[in-house]
Each structure stands twice: as C-alpha cells, then as structure tokens.
C-alpha positions as CSV (number, residue, x, y, z in Angstrom):
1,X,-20.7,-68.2,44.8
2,X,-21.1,-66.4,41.5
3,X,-20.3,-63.2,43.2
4,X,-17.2,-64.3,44.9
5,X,-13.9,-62.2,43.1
6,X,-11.9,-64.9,43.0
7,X,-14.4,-67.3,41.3
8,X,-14.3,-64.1,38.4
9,X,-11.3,-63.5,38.7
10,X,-10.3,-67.0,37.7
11,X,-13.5,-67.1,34.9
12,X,-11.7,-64.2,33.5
13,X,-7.8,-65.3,33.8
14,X,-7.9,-68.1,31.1
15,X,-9.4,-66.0,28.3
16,X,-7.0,-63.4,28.6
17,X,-4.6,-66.3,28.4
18,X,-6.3,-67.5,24.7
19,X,-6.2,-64.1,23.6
20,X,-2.2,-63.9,24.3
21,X,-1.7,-67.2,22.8
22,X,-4.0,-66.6,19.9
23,X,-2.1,-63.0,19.1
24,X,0.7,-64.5,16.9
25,X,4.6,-63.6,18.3
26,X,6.6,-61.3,15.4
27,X,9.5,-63.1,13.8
28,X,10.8,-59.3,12.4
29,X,12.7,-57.9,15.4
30,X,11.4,-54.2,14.0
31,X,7.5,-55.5,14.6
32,X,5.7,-53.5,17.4
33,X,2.2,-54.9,18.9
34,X,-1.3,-53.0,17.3
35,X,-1.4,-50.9,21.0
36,X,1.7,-49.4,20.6
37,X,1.3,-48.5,17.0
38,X,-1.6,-46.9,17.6
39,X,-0.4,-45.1,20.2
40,X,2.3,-43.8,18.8
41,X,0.1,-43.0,15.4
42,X,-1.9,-40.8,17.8
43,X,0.4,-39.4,19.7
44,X,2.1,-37.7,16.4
45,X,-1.7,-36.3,15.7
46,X,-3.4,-39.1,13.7
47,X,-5.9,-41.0,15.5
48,X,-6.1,-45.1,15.0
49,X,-7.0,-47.8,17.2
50,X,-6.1,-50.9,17.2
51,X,-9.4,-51.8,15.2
52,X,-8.1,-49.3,12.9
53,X,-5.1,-51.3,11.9
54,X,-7.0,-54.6,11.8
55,X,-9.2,-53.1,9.7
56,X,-7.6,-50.4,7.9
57,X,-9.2,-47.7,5.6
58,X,-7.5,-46.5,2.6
59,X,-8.4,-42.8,3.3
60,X,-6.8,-43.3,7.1
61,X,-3.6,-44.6,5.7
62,X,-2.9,-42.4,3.0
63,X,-3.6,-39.5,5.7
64,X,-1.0,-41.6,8.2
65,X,1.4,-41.6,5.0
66,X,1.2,-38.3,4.1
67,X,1.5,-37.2,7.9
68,X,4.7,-39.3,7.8
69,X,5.6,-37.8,4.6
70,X,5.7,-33.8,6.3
71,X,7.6,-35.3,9.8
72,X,10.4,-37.3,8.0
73,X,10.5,-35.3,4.3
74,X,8.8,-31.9,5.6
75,X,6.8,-32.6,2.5
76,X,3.1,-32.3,1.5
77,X,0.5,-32.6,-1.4
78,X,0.7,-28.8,-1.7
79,X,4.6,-29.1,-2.6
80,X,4.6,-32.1,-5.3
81,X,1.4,-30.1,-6.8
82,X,3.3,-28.2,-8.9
83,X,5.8,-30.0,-10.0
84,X,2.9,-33.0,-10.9
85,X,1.1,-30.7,-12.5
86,X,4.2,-29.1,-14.9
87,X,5.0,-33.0,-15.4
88,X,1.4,-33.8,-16.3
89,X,0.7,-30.9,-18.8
90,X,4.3,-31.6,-20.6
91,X,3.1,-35.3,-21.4
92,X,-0.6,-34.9,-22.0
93,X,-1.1,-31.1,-22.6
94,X,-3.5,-28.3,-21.3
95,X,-5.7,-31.1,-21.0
96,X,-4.2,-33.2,-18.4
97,X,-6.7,-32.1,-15.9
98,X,-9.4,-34.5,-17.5
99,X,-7.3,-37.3,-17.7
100,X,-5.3,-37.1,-14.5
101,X,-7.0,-36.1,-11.3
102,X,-5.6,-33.5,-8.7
103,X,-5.7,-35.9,-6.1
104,X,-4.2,-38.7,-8.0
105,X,-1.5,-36.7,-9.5
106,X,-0.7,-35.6,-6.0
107,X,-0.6,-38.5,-4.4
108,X,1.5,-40.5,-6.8
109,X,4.2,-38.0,-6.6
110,X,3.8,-38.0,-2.3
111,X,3.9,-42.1,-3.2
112,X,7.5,-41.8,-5.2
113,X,9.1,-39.7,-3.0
114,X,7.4,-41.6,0.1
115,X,8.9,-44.8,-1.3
116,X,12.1,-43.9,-1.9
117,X,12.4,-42.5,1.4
118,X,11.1,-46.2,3.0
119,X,13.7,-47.9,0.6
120,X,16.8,-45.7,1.6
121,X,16.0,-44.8,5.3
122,X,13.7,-47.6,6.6
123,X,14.9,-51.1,4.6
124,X,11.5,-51.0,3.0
125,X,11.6,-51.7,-0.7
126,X,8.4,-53.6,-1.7
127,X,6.2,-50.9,-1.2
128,X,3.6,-50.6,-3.1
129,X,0.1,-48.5,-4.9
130,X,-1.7,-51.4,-2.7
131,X,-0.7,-50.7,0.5
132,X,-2.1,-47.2,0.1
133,X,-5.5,-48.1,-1.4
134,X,-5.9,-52.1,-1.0
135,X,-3.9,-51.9,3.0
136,X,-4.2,-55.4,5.2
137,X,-3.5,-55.7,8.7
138,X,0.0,-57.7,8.0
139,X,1.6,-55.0,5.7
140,X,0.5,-51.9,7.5
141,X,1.3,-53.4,10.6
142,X,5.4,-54.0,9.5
143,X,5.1,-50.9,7.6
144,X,4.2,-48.3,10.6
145,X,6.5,-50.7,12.6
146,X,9.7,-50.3,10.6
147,X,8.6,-46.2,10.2
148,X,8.0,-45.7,14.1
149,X,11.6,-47.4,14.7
150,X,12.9,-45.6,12.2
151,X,11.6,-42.6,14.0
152,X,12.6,-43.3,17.4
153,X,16.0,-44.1,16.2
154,X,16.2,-40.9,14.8
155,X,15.4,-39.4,17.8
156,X,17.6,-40.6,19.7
157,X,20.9,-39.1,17.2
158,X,19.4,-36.4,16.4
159,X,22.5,-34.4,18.1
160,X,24.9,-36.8,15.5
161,X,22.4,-36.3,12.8
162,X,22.0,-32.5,13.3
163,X,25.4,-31.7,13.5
164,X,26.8,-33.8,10.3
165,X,23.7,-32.3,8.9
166,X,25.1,-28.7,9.9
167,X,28.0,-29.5,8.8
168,X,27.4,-30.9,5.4
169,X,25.3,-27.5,5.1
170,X,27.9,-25.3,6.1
171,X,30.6,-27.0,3.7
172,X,27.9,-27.1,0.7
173,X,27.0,-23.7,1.4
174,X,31.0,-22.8,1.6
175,X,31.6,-24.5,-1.9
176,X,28.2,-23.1,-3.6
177,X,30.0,-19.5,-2.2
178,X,33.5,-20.4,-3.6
179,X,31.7,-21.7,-7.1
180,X,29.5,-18.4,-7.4
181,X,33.0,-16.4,-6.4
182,X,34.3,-18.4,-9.3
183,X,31.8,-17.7,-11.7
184,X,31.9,-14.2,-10.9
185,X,35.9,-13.8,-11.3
186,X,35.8,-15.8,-14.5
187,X,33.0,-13.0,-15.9
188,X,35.0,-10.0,-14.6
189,X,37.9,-12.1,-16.4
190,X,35.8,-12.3,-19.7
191,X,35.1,-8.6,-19.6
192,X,38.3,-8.0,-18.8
193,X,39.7,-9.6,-21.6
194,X,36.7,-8.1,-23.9
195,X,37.4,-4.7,-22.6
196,X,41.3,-5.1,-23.6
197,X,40.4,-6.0,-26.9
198,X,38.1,-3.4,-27.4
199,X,41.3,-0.7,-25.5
200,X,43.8,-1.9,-27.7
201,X,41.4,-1.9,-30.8
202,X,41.0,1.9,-29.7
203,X,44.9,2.2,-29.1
204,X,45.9,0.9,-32.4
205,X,43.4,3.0,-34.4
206,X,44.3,6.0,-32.4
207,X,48.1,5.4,-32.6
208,X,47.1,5.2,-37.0
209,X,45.4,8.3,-36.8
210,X,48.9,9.9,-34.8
211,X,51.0,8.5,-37.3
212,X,48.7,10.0,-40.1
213,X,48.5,13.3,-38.6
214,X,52.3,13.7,-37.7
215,X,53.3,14.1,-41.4
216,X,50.4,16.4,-42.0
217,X,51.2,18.7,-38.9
218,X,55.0,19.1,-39.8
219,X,53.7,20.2,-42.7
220,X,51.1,22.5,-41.6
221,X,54.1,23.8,-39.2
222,X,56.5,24.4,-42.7
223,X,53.1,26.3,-44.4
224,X,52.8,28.7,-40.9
225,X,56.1,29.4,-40.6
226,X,56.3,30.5,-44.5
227,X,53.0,32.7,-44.0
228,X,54.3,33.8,-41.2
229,X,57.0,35.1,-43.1
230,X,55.2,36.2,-46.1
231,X,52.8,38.3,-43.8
232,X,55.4,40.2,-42.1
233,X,56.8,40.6,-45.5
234,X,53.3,42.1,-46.7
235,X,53.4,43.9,-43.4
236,X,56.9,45.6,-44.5
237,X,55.4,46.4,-48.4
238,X,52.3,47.8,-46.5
239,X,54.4,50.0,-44.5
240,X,56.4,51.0,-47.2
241,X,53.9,51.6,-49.5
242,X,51.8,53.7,-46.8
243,X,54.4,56.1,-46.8
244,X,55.3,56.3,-50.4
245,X,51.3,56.7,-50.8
246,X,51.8,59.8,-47.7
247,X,55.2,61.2,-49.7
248,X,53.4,61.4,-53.1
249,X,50.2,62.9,-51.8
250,X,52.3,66.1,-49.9
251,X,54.1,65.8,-53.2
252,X,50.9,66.4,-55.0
253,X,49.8,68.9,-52.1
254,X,53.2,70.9,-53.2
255,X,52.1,70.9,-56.6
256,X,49.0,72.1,-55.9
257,X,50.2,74.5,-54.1
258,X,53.1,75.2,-56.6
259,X,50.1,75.5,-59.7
260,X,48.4,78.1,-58.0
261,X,51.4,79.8,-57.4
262,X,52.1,79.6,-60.8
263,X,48.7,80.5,-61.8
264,X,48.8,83.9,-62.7
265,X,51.9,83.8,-65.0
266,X,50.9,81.1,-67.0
267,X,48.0,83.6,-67.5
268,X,50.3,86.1,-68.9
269,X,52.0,83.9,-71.9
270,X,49.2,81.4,-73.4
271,X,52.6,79.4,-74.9
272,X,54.1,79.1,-71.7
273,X,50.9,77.9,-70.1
274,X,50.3,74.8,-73.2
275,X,53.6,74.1,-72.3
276,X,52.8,74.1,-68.6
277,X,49.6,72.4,-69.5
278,X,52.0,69.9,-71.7
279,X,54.0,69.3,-68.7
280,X,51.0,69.4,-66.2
281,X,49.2,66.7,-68.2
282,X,51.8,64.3,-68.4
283,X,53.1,65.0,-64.6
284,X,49.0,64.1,-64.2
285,X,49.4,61.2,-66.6
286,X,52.0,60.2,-64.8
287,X,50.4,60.8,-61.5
288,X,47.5,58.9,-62.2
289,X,49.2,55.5,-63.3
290,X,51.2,55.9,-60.5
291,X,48.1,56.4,-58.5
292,X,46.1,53.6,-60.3
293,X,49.6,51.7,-59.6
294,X,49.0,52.4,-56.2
295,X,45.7,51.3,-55.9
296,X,46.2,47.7,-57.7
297,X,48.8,47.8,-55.0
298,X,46.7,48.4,-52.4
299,X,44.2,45.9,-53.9
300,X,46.8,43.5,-54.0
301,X,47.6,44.3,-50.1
302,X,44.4,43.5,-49.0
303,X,44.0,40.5,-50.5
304,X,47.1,39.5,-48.8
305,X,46.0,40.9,-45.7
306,X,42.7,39.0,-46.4
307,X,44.6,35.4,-47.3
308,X,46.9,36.7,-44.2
309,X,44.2,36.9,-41.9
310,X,42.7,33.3,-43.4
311,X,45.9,32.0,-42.7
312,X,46.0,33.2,-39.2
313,X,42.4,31.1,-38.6
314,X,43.9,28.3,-40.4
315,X,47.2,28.5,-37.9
316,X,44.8,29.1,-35.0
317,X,42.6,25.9,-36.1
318,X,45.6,24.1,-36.3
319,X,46.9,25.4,-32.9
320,X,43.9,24.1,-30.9
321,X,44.0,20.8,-33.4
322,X,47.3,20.3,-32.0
323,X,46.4,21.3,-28.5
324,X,43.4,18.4,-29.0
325,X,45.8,16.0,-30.1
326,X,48.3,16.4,-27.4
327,X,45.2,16.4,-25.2
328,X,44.5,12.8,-26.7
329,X,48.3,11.7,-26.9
330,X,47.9,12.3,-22.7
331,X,44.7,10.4,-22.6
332,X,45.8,7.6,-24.8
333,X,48.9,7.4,-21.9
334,X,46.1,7.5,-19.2
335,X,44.6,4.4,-21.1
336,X,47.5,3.0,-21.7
337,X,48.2,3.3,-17.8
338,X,45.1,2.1,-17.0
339,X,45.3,-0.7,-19.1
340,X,49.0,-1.3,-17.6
341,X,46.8,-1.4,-14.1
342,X,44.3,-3.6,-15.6
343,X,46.2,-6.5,-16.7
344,X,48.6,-6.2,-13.5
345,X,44.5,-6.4,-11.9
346,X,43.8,-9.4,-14.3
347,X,46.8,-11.1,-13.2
348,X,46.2,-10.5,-9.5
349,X,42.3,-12.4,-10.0
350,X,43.9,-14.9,-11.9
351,X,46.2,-15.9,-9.3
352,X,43.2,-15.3,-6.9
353,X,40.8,-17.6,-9.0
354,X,43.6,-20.0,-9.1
355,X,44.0,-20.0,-4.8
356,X,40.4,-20.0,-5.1
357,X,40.6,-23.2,-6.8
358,X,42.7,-24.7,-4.8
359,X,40.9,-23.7,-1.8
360,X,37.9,-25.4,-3.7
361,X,40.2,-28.8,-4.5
362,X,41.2,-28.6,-0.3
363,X,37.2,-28.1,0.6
364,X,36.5,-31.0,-1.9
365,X,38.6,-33.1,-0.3
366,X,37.6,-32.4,3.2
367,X,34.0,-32.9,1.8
368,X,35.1,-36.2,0.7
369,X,36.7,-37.6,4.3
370,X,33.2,-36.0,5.7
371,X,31.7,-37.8,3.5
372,X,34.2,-40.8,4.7
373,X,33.5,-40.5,7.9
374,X,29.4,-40.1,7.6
375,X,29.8,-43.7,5.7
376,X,31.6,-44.7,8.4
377,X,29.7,-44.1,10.9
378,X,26.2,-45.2,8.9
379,X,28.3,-48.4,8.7
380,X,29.1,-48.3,12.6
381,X,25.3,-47.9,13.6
382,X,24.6,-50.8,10.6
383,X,27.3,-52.8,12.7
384,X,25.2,-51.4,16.0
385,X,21.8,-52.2,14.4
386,X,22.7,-56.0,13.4
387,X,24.3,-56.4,17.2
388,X,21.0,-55.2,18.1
389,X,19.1,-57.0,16.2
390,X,21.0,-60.0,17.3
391,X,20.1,-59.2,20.4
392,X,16.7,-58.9,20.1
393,X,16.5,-62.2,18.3
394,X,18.1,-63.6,22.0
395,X,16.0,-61.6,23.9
396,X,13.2,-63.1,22.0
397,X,14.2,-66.5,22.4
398,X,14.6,-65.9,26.4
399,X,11.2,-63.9,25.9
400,X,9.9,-67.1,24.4
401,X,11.2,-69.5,27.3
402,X,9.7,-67.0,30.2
403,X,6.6,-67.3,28.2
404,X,6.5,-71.2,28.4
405,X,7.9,-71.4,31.8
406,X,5.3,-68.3,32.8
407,X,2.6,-70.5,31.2
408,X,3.7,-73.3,33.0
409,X,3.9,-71.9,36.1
410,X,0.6,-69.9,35.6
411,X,-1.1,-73.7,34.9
412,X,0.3,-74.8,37.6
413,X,-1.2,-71.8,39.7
414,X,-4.3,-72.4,38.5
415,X,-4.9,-75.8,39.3
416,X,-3.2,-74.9,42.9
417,X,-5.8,-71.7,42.5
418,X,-8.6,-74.7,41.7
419,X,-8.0,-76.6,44.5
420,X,-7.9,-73.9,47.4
421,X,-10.9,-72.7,46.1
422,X,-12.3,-76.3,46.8
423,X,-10.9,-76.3,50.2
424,X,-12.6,-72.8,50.7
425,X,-15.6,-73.9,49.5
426,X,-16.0,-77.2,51.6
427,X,-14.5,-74.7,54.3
428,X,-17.5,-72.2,53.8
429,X,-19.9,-75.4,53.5
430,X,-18.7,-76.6,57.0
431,X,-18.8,-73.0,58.3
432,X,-22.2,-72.9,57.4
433,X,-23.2,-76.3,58.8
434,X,-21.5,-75.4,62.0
435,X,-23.2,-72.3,62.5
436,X,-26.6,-73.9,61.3
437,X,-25.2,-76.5,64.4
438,X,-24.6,-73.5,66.8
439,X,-27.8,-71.8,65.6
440,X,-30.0,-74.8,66.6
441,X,-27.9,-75.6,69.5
442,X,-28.9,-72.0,70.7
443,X,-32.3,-72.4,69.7
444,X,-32.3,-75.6,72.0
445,X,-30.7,-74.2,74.7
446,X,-33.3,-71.4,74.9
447,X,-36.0,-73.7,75.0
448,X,-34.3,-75.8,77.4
449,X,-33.5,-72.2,79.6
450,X,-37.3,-71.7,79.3
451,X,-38.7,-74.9,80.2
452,X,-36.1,-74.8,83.3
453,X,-37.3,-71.3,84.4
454,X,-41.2,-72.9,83.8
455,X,-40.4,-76.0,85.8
456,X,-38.4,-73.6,88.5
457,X,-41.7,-71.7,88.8
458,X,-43.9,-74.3,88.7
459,X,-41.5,-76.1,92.1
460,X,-41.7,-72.6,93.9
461,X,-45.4,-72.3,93.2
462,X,-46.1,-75.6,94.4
463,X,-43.8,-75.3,97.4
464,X,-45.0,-72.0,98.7
C-alpha cells in the first residue's frame, strides 16, 4: 500500500499546502514571490536563487545593484571613478588613497546616484549603506520587487518614453545650437565693435595727419612754383651769359688776331707800341675782371643750377609724397566704405541675434508646454498606477477569498479523497478474499475432478 500513487500523492498534497500557508501573502501590491525575482535577476545575467534572496550575500547584492545601476543609469564603477577620485583628493589630498579605498570610494558614489534614482524613479527613499552590506531577506525582497516593476513598466512605454526622450533631445540640442549661435554673434559683435574703435581711432589720426599736411603741401606747392620760376629765370641768365661768354671770346679772338696784325708797326715806333702796350694792358685789365666777372658768374650759375637741381629732388619727393597721400586719402575712403559695410553688417547680426532671440524665447516656451505635457502625462500614468494599484488591492482581496474557498474546497476533497481510498481499500481487501475464495474453490474443485476421475476408474475397473 505504500507504493500506491494515490496514497503519495495525498502524503505529499498537505505539505505543499503548509508550505503555501506558511509563505506569508505581500500587503505591498509591487511585492513579487522569491521565484520570480530570481528569475528575473537571472534572466538580466545575474544568477540568484531563491536561497540567495533568503539568505543574501553582500558581495551578490552589490553586483545585482551595480548591474541595475548600468541597465537603468548606463552607469558603472569605472565612470563615478574619476569623479570620486578628483572629489577625494580635493578634501583629503594626494593622500586619499590611504584613507579612502578604491572600492569604497566607488561604490559610495554608484550608492548616491543608485539612490537617487530608487527615490525619483522607483518610490524608494529609505535606502540605505545596510541594504548593500548588512541585506535581509524582507528589504531585498521589496527592493528588487519595486526595481523589476519599475523595469517592466518601463518596458512596456518605452515607445512614449523614447520619443519624449527624443524629443526633449532634439529641442535641448536645438537651444544648446541657438545659445552657441548666440555666443558666437555676440563675439563677432564684440570684435566688431573693437575693430570700429580701433578703424575710427586709425581714421581720426589719419584725418589729423591730412589736416597737418594740407597747410604744408600748399606751401610746398607756393616754394615749387617760385623755383620753378627762379630756375627758368637762371636758365635765361645762363643762356645769356653763354653767349655774352661766346661774343667776348671771338671778340678776344679779333684782338688777337688784330695784335698780330698790328704787330709789326708797333715794332717800328717804341712810343706808339707803350701806348699800345698802355691801351693793351688796360683792354687786358679790363678783360680779365670781366673775365673773373664771368667766372663768379658762372660760379654763381652752378650753384643755382646745383640748388636748382636739389629743388627738382625736393619737388619730385614731394610729388610722389603727394601721390602717397592721395594713395592713402583713397584707402582711408576704402575704409571708410568698409566700415560703412561693417556697421550696415553689425546692424544686420543684431537684428539677427535679436530673431535669434526670439526664436530662443518661442523654443523656450514650446520647451515649457513639453515640459507641460510630460508632467501631464507622469501625472496620467500616477492616476493609471494608483487605479492599478487599486486594483490589485481588489484582486488581492478576491485572490484571498479563492484561496479560502480553494482551501475549503481542497479539505473537503481530501477528506472525500480519504474516504474513497477506504472504500478502495476494503474494495482491494474483498477482492483479495474473493479471489483467495475462488482460488480454494478451484483448488477444491480439482481435487473433487480428480477424486471423480479415480472413483470413475476404479467403477470401470471393477465392472470390466
């Protein structure tokens, strides 16, 4: 009878039954049985078993936290390092190392951001250092509970999520563009404005130097204009005195020529000759101041022609100064064009940086009813989540009532289960008797059948 299935069967039925009324019913509509959050802890690549959450080691959980921590925050040891690290040497020094341990450091800053993510996201906000490195079965269980259903409900809008997401990106990105547009008008604006300083620093100094050298080039125009006119006077008196120099000398050629024709009588009467000598002296006399006159003349010529000539640089100088300063006049009216250009430019990116202000204001305020809207809706699935979780609390309560009446019922099969297995049991032990009956019953009839054949021989025997 040990054997029979449903004798084990029913051995086996009512422990089953004090385990599920041992296992205490959640209160938390969020709480999930040990099976299913271990299965879900290993399906996302941790393993646990349930003994593992009744039981739960420190290093386990903090690797199930920080594997939370990279699916919900894409975030790990390896980013908060630094940042830890920079914190820790700006409080303690080079020597934070010693003090503060890499793993600690780590996983405090993995714990702050972890926390605040469970307090926002998950409506956990008593979490603590001791659920990580003192965990109990009662906290990690409502912890991994409220984290896998915030999961799965995550999940399930990830299309809302992902595109208010996108589009929260896409205006943020927009704005960041628009503010690093701004930025960059506003410095071509400054530079602007320093350049025109700078141009009409330049303009006014060069527009002093214009008036300053006005006055002197009239005057340098009165000065070449007067030795212009003294030099073609000196020209003229050069001229002149060029041929009074040629007229003299074939006067003194005709003299010459004159003496020797006069030569021989002057030979002749020694009285007539010292007065010919008289007269030749002083026409000599006369000859040579005129000549000496000459030459000072000539002296004095050159030097004109010399201060002429220096002149002529002078005028030339000035002539290419004047060229360079109408060649500046035309550039300073270039500038001065350009800077025309510029501020007609300036005003053109101020009335841009002003639309692109107002664009700003318009994506500011569209940012704003987004960001309407997303409260709006996180206020809808609140709304959603507290009918649900109304729900759940009546589903619970009719969960609880099938459970009696199921316990009630599954009594009331048992004893039913109890008694047909008495019936089947005085139905085997009359089975048995009756074929122990039948079994003797044949056993009787054979001998009977074999004492008949004997006597049946025996007759014949006798008879024959």
């Amino acid at each position: 009878m040990s054997f029979n299935p449903r004798m084990s069967m029913m051995g086996s039925q009512p422990g089953t039954n004090r385990k599920q009324q041992q296992q205490p019913e959640p209160d938390d509509a969020f709480m999930m049985p040990d099976a299913e959050i271990a299965t879900c802890i290993t399906e996302i690549g941790v393993p646990c078993t349930i003994e593992d959450l009744r039981k739960p080691n420190p290093q386990q959980v903090q690797k199930m936290f920080e594997h939370f921590a990279y699916i919900l925050m894409n975030t790990t040891r390896d980013v908060v390092a630094p940042a830890m690290k920079a914190a820790a040497d700006e409080i303690v020094g080079p020597d934070s190392d010693k003090l503060f341990s890499a793993d600690t450091r780590d996983l405090m800053g993995l714990f702050v951001m972890l926390r605040k993510l469970l307090s926002e996201q998950c409506s956990i906000t008593d979490l603590s250092f001791a659920d990580i490195y003192r965990p109990n079965h009662a906290r990690l269980t409502k912890i991994l509970s409220y984290i896998i259903n915030f999961v799965r409900f995550r999940e399930s809008q990830t299309t809302v999520i992902d595109k208010h997401f996108d589009e929260a990106e896409r205006t943020k990105l927009r704005v960041q563009q628009l503010y690093s547009e701004k930025e960059n008008l506003e410095a071509r604006l400054m530079q602007l404005q320093r350049e025109r300083a700078t141009v009409e620093k330049a303009n006014k100094e060069k527009e002093a130097q214009l008036a300053e050298l006005k006055p002197k080039l009239r005057q340098l125009d009165i000065t070449k204009d007067k030795l212009q006119q003294e030099w073609k006077r000196c020209e003229t008196e050069t001229e002149r005195l060029k041929e009074v120099y040629e007229e003299r000398a074939t006067s003194l050629d005709n003299l010459r020529q004159e003496a020797d024709k006069l030569k021989p009588y002057t030979l002749q009467k020694p009285e007539t000759l010292e007065t010919n000598l008289r007269e030749l002296n002083a026409t000599l006399a006369t000859e040579r101041s005129q000549i000496e006159l000459f030459e000072r003349r000539t002296r004095a010529l050159q030097t004109s022609s010399d201060s002429f000539t220096t002149c002529a640089t002078d005028v030339q100088s000035l002539t290419r100064l004047l060229t360079d300063l109408s060649s500046d006049l035309q550039k300073e009216e270039d500038e001065q064009a350009k800077a025309s250009r510029h501020r007609d430019a300036l005003s053109e990116r101020v009335s841009s940086v002003e639309d692109v202000e107002r664009q700003e204001r318009l994506l500011q305020k569209q940012l704003d009813s987004i960001n309407g809207r997303t409260e709006k809706l996180r206020r809808g699935a609140e709304e959603k989540s507290e009918g649900a979780r109304g729900r759940m609390d009546e589903l619970q309560g009719v969960h609880r009532e099938l459970v009696k009446e199921r316990g009630e019922k599954g009594r009331e099969v048992e004893r039913r289960r109890v008694r047909i297995e008495q019936v089947e049991k005085k139905m085997a032990d009359l089975k048995e008797q009756i074929e122990n009956e039948v079994q003797a019953a044949r056993e009787e009839y054979v001998k009977m059948e074999s004492h008949i054949r004997l006597y049946i021989n025996e007759m014949e025997s006798s008879i024959s």
